[in-house]
BAFI-3210 file (N, C-alpha, C; in Angstrom, 3 decimals, decimal comma, padded with zeros to 6 digits):
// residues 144
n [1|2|3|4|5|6|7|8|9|10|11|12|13|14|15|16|17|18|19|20|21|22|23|24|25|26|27|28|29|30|31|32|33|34|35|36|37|38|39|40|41|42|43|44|45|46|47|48|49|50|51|52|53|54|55|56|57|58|59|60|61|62|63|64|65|66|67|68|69|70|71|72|73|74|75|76|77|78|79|80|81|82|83|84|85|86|87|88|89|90|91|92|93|94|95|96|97|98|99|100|101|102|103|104|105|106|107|108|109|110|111|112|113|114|115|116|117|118|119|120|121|122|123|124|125|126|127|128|129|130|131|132|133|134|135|136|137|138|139|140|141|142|143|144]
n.u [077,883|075,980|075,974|073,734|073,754|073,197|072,606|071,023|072,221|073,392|076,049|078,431|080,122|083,144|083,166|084,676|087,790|087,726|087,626|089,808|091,951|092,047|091,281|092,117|091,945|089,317|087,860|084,960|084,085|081,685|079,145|076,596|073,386|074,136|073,505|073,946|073,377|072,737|072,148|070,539|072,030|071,516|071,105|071,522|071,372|070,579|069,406|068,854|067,624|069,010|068,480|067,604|065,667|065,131|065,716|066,121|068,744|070,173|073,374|076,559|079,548|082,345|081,571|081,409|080,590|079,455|078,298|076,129|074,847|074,140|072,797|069,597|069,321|070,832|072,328|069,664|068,928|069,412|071,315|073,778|076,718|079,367|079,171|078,039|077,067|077,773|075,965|076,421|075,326|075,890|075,569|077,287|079,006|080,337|081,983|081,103|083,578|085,998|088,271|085,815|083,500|080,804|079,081|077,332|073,893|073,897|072,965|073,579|073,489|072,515|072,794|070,605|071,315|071,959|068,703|069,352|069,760|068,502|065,240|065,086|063,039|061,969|064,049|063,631|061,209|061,647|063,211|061,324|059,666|061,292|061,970|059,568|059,325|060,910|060,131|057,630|059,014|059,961|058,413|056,817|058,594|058,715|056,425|055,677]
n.v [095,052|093,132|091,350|089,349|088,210|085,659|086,823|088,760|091,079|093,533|093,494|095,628|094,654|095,043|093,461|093,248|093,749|092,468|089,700|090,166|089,650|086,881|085,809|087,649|091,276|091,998|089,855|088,119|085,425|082,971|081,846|078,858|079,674|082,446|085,255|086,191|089,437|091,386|093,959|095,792|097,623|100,730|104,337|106,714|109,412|109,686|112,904|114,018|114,987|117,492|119,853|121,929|120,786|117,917|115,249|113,407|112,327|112,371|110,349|111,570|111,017|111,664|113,658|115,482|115,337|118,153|118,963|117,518|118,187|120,644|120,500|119,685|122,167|123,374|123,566|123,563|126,275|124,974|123,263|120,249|120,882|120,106|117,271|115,539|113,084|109,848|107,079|103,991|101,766|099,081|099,227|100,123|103,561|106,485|109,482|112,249|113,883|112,821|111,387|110,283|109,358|110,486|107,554|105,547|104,815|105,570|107,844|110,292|112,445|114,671|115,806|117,261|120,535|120,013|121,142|124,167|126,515|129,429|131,636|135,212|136,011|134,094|134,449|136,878|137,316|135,218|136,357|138,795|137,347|136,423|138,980|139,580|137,988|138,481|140,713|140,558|138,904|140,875|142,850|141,405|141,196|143,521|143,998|142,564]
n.w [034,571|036,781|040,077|042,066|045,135|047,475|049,833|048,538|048,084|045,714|043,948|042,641|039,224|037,059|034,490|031,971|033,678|035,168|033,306|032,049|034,505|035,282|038,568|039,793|041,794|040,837|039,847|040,671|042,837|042,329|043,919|044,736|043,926|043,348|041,375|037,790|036,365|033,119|032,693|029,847|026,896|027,221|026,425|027,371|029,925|033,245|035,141|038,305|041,869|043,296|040,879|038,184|036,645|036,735|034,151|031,598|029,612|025,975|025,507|025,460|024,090|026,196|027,386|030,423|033,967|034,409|031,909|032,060|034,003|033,761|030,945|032,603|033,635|035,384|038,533|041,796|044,461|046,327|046,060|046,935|045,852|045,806|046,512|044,526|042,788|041,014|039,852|038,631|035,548|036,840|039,361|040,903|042,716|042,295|043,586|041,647|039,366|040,534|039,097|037,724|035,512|033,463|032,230|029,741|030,268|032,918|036,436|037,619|040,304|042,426|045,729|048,298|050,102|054,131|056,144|058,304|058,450|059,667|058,182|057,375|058,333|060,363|061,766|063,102|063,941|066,322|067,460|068,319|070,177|072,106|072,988|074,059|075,799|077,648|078,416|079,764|082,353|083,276|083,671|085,833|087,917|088,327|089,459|091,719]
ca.u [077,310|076,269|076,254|073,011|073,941|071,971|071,584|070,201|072,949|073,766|077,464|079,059|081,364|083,445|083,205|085,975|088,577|087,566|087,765|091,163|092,906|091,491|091,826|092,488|091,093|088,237|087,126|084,319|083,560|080,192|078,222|075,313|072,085|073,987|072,682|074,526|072,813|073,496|071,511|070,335|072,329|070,687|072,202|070,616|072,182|069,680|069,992|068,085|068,269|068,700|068,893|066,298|064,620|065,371|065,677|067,516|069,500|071,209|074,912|077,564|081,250|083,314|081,216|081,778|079,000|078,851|077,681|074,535|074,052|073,542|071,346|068,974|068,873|071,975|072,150|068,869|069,628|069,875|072,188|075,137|077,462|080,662|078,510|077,103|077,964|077,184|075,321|076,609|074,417|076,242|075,067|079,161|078,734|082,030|081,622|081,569|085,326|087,380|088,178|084,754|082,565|079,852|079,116|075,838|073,220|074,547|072,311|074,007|072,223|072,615|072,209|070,616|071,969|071,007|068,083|069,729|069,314|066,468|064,987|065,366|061,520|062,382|065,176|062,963|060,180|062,339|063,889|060,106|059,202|062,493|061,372|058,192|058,561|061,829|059,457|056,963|059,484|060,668|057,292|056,323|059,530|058,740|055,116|056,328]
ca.v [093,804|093,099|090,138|089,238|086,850|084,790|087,714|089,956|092,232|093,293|093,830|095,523|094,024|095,059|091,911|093,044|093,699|090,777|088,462|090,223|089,167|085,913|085,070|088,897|091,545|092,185|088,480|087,715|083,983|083,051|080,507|078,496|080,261|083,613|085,545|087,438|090,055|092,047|095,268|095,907|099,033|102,145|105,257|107,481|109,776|110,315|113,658|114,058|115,754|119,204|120,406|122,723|119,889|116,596|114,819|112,335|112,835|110,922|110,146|112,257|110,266|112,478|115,246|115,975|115,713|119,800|119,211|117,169|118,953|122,080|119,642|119,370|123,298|123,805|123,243|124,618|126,950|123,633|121,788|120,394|120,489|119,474|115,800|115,123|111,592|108,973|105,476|103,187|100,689|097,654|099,520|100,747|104,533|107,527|110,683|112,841|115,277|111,955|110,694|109,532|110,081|109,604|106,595|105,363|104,078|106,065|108,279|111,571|112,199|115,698|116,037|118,763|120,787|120,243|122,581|123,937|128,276|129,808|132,757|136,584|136,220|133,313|134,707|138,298|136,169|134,296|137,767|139,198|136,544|136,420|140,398|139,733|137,208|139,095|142,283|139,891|138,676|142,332|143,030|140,487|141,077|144,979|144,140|141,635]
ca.w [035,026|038,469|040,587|042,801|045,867|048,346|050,804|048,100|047,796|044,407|043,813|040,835|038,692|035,329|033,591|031,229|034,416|035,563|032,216|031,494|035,018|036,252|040,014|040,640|042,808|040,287|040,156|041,814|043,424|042,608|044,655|044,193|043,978|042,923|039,674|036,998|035,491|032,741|031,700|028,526|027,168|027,590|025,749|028,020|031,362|033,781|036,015|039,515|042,863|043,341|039,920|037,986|035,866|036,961|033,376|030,941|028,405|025,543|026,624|024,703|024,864|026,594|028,083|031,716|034,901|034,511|030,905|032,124|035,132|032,276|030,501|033,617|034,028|036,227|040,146|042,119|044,962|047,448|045,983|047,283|044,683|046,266|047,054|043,680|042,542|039,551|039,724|037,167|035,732|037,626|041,350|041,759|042,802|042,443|043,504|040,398|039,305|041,048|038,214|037,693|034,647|033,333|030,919|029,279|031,666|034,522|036,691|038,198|042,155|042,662|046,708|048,575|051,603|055,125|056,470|059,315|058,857|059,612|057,562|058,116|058,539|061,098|062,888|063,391|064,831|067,473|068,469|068,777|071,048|073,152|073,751|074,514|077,344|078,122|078,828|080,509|083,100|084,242|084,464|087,374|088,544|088,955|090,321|093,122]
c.u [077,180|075,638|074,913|073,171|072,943|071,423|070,735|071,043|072,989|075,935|078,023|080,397|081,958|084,203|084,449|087,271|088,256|087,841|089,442|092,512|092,273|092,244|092,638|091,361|089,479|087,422|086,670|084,057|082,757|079,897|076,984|074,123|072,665|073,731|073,732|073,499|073,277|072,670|071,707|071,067|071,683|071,647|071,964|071,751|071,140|069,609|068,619|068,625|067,958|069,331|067,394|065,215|065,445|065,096|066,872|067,381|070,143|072,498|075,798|078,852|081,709|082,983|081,257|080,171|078,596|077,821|076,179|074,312|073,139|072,441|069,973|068,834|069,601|071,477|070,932|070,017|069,825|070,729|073,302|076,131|078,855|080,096|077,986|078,360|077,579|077,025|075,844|075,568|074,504|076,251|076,447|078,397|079,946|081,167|082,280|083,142|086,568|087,408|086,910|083,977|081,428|079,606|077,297|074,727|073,141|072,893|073,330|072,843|073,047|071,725|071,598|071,082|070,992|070,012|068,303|069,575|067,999|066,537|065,389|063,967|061,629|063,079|064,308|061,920|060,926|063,190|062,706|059,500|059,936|062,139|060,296|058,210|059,983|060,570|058,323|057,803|059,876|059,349|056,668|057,243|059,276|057,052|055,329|057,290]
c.v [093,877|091,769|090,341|088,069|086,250|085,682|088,996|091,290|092,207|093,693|094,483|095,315|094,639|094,006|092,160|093,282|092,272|088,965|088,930|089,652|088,376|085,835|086,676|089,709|091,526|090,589|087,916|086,116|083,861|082,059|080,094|079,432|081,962|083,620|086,481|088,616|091,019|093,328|095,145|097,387|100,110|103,639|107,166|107,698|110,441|111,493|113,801|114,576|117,368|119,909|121,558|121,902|118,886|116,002|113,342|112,700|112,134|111,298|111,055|111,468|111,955|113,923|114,588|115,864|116,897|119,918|118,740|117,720|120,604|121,517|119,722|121,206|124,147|123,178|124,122|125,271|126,133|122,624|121,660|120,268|119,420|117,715|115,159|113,624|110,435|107,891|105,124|102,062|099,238|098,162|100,050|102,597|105,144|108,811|111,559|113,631|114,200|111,226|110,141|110,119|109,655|108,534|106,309|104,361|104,530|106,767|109,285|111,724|113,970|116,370|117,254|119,432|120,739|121,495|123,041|125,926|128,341|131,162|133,731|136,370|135,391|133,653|136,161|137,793|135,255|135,625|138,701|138,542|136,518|137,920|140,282|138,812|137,928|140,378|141,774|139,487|139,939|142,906|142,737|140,628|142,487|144,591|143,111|141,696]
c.w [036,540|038,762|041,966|043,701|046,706|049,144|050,180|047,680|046,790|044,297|042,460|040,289|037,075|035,268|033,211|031,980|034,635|034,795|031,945|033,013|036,076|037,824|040,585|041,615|042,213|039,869|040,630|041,841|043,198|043,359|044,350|044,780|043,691|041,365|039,157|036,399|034,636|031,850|029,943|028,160|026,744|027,485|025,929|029,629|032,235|035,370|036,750|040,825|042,862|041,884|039,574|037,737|035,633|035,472|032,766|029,713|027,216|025,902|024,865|025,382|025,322|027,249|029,738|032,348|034,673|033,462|031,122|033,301|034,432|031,630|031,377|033,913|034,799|037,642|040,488|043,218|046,493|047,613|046,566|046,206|045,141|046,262|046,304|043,345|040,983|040,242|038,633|037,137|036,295|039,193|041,218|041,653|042,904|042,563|042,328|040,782|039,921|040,275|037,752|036,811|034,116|031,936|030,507|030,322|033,179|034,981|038,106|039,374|042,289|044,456|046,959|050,052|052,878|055,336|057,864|059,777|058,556|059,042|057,891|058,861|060,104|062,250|064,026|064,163|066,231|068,201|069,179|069,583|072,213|074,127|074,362|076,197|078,289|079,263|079,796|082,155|083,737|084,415|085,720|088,086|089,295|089,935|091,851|093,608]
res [x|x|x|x|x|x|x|x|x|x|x|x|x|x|x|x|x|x|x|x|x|x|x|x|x|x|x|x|x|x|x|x|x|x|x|x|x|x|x|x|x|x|x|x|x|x|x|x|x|x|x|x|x|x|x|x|x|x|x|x|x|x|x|x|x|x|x|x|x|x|x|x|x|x|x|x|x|x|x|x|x|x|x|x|x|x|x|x|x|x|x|x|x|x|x|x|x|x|x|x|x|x|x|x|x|x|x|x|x|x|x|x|x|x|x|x|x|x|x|x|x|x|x|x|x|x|x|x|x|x|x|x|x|x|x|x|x|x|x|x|x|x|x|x]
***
């Protein structure tokens, strides 16, 4: 379930924490003009990100993020794995393996890594240029 308030945020809530210990932490306040909403359930795990083939899946109880990341084709060769995480269908987000699994409705985010190295092709090119104005400067240097 999740909770839509006046500024638009959505919040997520488990109803059934929440119905089992009134006036605790999981009990949200509502105010006028907020909305409940409550998804329709959906028996479906949808994987995205850096995988092979971004897909969805039906939900198996008790299988593991690895099992639908396998579903989806495995990790490509960008992914971050360590950073992958689950959406639940009430907006709350856990990063997957912390305790956190996946349930029906979810949607697994499979990041990808910064782009921060540069090629061999890249690096060989920025060393052929460095020579070149290298060999340029001892040039003018020998003619003057």
């Amino acid at each position: 379930v999740a909770c839509k308030n006046l500024n638009r945020d959505f919040i997520g809530i488990e109803l059934d924490k929440a119905l089992a210990n009134p006036g605790g932490d999981e009990d949200i306040v509502l105010r006028a003009g907020d909305r409940i909403i409550v998804p329709q359930y959906n028996g479906t795990v949808k994987i995205n990100g850096e995988v092979l083939y971004p897909n969805t899946v039906g939900y198996s109880k008790g299988k593991s993020t690895k099992y639908y990341i396998e579903q989806a084709g495995g990790f490509s060769s960008r992914a971050k794995k360590s950073q992958t995480y689950i959406i639940y269908m009430n907006g709350t987000v856990a990063k997957a393996g912390h305790n956190a699994k996946p349930r029906p409705g979810c949607e697994i985010v499979v990041p990808s890594k910064s782009i921060n190295k540069m090629s061999l092709a890249e690096t060989m090119t920025l060393g052929t240029s460095v020579a070149s104005i290298a060999t340029m400067i001892a040039t003018l240097a020998n003619i003057l």
